[in-house]
N, C-alpha and C positions, 0 to 999 in steps of 0.2 A: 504494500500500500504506500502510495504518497505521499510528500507530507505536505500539508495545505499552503504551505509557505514559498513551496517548492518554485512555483512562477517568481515569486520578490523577490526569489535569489537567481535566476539564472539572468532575469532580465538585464541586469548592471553587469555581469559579467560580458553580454553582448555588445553592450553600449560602451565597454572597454574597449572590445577586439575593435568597435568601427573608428574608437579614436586612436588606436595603433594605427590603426589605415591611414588614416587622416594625416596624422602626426608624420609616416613615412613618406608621402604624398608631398607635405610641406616641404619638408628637407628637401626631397630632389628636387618640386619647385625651386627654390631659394637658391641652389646649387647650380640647377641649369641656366637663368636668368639671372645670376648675379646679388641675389636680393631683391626686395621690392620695396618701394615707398608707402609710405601712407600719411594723409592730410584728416586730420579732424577736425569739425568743426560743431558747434551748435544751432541749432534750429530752433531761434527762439518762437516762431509760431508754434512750432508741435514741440517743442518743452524734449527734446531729445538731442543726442548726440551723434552725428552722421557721420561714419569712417568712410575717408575715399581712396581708392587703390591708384597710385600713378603710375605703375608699370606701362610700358609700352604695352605688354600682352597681359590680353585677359585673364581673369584665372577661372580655376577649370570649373566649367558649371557641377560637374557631383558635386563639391564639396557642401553645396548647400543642404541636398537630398540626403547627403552622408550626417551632416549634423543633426539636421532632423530627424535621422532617425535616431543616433544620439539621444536626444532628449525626448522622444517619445519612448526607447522604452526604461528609462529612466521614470518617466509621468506613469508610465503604466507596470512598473513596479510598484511604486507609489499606492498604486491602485488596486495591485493582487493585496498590497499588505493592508490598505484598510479595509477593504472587503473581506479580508479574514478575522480582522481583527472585531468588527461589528457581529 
């Protein structure tokens, strides 16, 4: 049998291995192009802070789909453990 907790725990352990991914992804980005810049600035209409990338080359669209998954299952860890815990 199971153990009802079994979800809260595996789910962070995934969300590790995609930031390994990520993390190895950066490096050779940075490595092949030299480094990248970045300009920050504030957005006082919408009360935020907006990073902007100046590299000449873009960076790679997964990385967005990669974090997000990141933090979803992070949130749904979250999720297995309240729902067992209720």
């Amino acid at each position: 049998m199971s153990d009802p907790l079994d979800g809260a725990r595996l789910k962070p352990g995934r969300a590790e291995q995609h930031l390994e991914t990520i993390d190895a992804e950066i490096v050779s980005y940075m490595e092949e192009y030299g480094g990248a810049r970045y300009r920050a600035e504030f957005d006082p209409a919408d009360q935020r802070h907006v990073i902007y990338h100046e590299s000449g080359d873009p960076l790679p669209r997964h990385w967005g789909t990669a974090v997000g998954d990141v933090l979803q299952n992070i949130r749904t860890a979250l999720n297995f453990l309240v729902c067992e815990l209720v």
